[in-house]
C-alpha positions as CSV (number, residue, x, y, z in Angstrom):
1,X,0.0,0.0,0.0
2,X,3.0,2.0,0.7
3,X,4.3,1.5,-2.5
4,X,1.3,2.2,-4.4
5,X,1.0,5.9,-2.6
6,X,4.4,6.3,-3.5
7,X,4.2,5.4,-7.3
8,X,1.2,8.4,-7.5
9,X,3.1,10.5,-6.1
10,X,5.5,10.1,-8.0
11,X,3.4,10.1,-11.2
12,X,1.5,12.8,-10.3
13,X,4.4,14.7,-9.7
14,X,5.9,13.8,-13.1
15,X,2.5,15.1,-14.4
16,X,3.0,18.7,-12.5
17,X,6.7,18.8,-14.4
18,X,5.1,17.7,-17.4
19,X,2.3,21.1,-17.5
20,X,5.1,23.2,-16.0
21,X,6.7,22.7,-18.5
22,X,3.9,22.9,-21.3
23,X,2.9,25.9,-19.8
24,X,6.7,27.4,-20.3
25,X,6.6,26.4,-23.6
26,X,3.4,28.4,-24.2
27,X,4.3,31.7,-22.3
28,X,7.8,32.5,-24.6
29,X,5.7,30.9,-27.5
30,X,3.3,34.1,-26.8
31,X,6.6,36.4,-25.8
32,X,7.7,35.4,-29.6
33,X,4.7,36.2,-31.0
34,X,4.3,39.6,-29.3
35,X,7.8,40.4,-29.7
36,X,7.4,39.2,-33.4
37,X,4.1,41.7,-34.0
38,X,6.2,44.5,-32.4
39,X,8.9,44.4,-34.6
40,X,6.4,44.3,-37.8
41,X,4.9,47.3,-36.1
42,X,8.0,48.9,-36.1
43,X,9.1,48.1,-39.6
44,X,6.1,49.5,-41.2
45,X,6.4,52.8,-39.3
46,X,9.5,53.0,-40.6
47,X,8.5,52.0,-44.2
48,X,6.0,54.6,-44.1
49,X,8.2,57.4,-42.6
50,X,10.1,56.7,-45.1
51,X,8.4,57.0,-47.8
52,X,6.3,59.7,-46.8
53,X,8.8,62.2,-44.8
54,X,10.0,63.2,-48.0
55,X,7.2,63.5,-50.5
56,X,8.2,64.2,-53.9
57,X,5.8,66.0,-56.5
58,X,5.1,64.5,-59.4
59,X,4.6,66.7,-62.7
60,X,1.4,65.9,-65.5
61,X,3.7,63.5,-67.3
62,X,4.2,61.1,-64.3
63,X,7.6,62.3,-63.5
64,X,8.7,63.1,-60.0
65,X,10.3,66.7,-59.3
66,X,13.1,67.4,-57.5
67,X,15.1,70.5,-57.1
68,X,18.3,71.4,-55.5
69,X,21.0,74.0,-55.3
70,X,24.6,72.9,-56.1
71,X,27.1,75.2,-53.7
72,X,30.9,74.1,-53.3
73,X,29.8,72.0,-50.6
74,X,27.6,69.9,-52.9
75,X,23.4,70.0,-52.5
76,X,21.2,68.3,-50.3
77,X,20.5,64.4,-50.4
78,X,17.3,63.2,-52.0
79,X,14.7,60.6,-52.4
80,X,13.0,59.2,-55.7
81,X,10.5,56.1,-55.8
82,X,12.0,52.9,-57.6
83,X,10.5,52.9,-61.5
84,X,8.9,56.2,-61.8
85,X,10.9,58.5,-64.0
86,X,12.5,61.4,-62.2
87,X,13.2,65.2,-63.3
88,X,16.0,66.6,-61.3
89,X,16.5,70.8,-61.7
90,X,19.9,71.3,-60.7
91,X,20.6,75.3,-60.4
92,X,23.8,76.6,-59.8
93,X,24.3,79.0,-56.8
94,X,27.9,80.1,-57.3
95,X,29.8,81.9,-60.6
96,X,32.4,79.3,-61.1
97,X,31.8,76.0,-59.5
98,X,35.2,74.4,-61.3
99,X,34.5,70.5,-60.8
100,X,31.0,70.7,-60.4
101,X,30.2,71.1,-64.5
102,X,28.7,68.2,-64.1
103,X,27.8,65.1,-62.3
104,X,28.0,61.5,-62.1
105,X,26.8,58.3,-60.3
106,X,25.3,55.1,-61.2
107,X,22.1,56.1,-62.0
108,X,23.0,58.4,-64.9
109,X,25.2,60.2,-66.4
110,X,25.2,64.3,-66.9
111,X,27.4,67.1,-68.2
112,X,26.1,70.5,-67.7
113,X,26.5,74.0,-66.5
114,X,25.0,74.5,-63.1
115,X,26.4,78.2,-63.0
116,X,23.5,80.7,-62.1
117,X,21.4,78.6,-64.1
118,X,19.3,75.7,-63.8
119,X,19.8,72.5,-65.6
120,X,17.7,69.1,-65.7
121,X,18.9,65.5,-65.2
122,X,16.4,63.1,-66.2
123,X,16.6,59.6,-65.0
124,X,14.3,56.4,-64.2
125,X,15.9,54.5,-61.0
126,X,16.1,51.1,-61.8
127,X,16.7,49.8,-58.3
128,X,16.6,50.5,-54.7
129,X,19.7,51.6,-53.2
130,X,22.0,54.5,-51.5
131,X,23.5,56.4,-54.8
132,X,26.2,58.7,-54.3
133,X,26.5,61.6,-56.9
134,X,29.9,63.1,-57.8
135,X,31.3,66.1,-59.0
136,X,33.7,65.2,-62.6
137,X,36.7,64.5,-59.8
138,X,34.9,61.9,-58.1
139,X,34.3,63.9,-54.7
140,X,30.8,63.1,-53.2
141,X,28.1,66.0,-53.5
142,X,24.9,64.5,-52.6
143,X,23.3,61.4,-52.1
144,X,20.2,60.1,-54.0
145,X,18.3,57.5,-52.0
146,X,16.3,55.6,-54.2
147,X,13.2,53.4,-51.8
């Protein structure tokens, strides 16, 4: 009789392990899947900040206008939308800008005058990406981000 007590005891304690154990499993399993939701939370807040902190018109023909200054310390950085053509006024702020004639990076191509005078660079980004622009000497003036 004893021995019989003992063996549910010990069984029933097994039992206690065995839902402690399931019930372990269950509380990180719902610590993952909040953690999980959090995150996607956060990513498309992100995403949308993004996109939209930097709104970029976009002209009758389905281009999207930007405009900048070029100084000796290059122009601001910008943002464009993947695919959708982009018409990018450059004007000149200084007399004689030497290097900065014209400009170069991956995503085009362009040899201009930006002296006291606007020019336009015309280009459809292909993919997303950090571009860097450079004056004809290779130094850095702005950064297009393309998203």
């Amino acid at each position: 009789m004893a021995n019989q007590k003992t063996i549910e005891r010990i069984k029933r304690q097994e039992e206690i392990a065995k839902q402690k154990a399931i019930e372990k499993k269950i509380k990180r399993n719902k610590i993952i899947i909040i953690m999980s939701s959090t995150l996607g939370v956060v990513l498309l807040i992100l995403t949308l900040i993004l996109v939209f902190s930097n709104p970029t018109k976009i002209d009758s023909d389905g281009n999207q206008i930007v405009s900048t200054t070029m100084t000796f310390q290059g122009s601001k950085d910008i943002t464009v939308k993947v695919g959708q053509p982009v018409k990018w006024t450059i004007k000149g702020a200084n007399a004689e800008l030497g290097c900065m004639d014209g400009v170069k990076s991956d995503l085009f191509s362009f040899n201009g005058v930006f002296s006291n005078r606007e020019s336009t660079v015309r280009f459809t980004p292909r993919s997303r990406g950090t571009y860097r622009v450079t004056c004809s000497h290779g130094n850095e003036v702005c950064i297009i981000k393309v998203v």
